[in-house]
N, C-alpha and C positions, 0 to 999 in steps of 0.2 A: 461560552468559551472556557478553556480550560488550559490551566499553565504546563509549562511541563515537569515541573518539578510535581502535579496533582498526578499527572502521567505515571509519571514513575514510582508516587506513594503507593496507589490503586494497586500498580503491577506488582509492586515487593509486597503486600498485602496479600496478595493471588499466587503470588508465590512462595507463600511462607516467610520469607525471610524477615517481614517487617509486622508488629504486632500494632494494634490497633490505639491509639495514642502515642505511638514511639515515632522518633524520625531515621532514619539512613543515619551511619556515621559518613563524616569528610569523604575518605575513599571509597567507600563502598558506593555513597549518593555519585560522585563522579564520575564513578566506573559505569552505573547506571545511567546516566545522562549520555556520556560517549555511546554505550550499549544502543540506548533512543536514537540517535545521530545517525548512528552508522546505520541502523534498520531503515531510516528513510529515507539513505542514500542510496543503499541496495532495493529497496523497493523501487525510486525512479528509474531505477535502471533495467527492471519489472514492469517499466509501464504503471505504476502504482507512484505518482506525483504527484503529491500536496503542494510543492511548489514552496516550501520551508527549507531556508535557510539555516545556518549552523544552531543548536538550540541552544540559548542555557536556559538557568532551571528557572527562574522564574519568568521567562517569555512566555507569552499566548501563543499557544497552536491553538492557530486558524483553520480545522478541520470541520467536518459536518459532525454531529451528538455523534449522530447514528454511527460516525466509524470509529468512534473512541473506544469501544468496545473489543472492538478486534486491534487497535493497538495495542490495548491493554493487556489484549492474551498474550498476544505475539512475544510483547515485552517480557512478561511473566513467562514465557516459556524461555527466553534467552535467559534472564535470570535463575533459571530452577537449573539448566542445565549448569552454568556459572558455580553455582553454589551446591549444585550435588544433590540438589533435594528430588526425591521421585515426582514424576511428572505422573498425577493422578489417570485414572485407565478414561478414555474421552478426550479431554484438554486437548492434544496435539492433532487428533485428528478435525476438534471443533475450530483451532487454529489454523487450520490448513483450507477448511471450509469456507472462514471468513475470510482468508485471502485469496481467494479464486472468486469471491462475491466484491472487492476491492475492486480486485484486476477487472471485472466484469464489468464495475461501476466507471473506473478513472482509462481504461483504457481506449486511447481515441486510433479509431482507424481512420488510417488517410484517403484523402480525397481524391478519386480517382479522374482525371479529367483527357479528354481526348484530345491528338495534336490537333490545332486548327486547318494544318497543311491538309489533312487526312478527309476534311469534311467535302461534300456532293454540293455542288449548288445548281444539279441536275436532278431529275427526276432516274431512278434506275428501269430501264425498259428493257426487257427481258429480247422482245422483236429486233429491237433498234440496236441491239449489242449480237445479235444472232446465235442466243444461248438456246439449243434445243433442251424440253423437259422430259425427255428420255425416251 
């Protein structure tokens, strides 16, 4: 598992804006934490539920490894836009990728069930109802 304050060093690293040993200053790390927040509020509402509540930075997001990756782009792409920095040629299409493999993974279709009114507790006989077969 992984905090989210690890969330959003990974992203500002992919995004350029954080170099390798350095942390976020106050506002910027804040802005990035809200940035995180609101992405997985608009993804529930995507169909894309981790079922996480409001984050700060140093909470455990309880996600699967395997999808931390694509938050990470995701994040790193809000970021690059934020900060103005070029969004490298691939990234955003790779980011759009991993979110349609999200949506694919977390998205639950409902269960379709028939009214009980509806149901035969007859056999259908074609003779006995006088349906000719043409």
């Amino acid at each position: 598992m992984t905090t989210a304050q690890e969330l959003i060093d990974s992203s500002a690293k992919m995004a350029g804006i954080l170099a390798e040993g350095q942390s976020l200053e106050g506002g910027v790390n804040t802005d990035a934490l809200n940035r995180l927040n609101r992405m997985f509020a608009r993804w529930a509402n995507n169909k894309v539920d981790f079922g996480l509540a409001t984050l700060a930075a140093s909470d455990t997001v309880y996600i699967d490894v395997a999808d931390e990756e694509a938050v990470e782009t995701q994040l790193a792409l809000r970021l690059m836009v934020k900060h103005r920095k070029q969004i490298p040629p691939g990234l955003s299409e790779s980011g759009d990728n991993m979110f349609t493999e999200l949506q694919a993974k977390y998205t639950k279709l409902p269960t379709m069930e028939l009214d009980t009114t509806l149901r035969r507790s007859y056999p259908l006989n074609r003779r006995a109802y006088n349906i000719n077969n043409g």
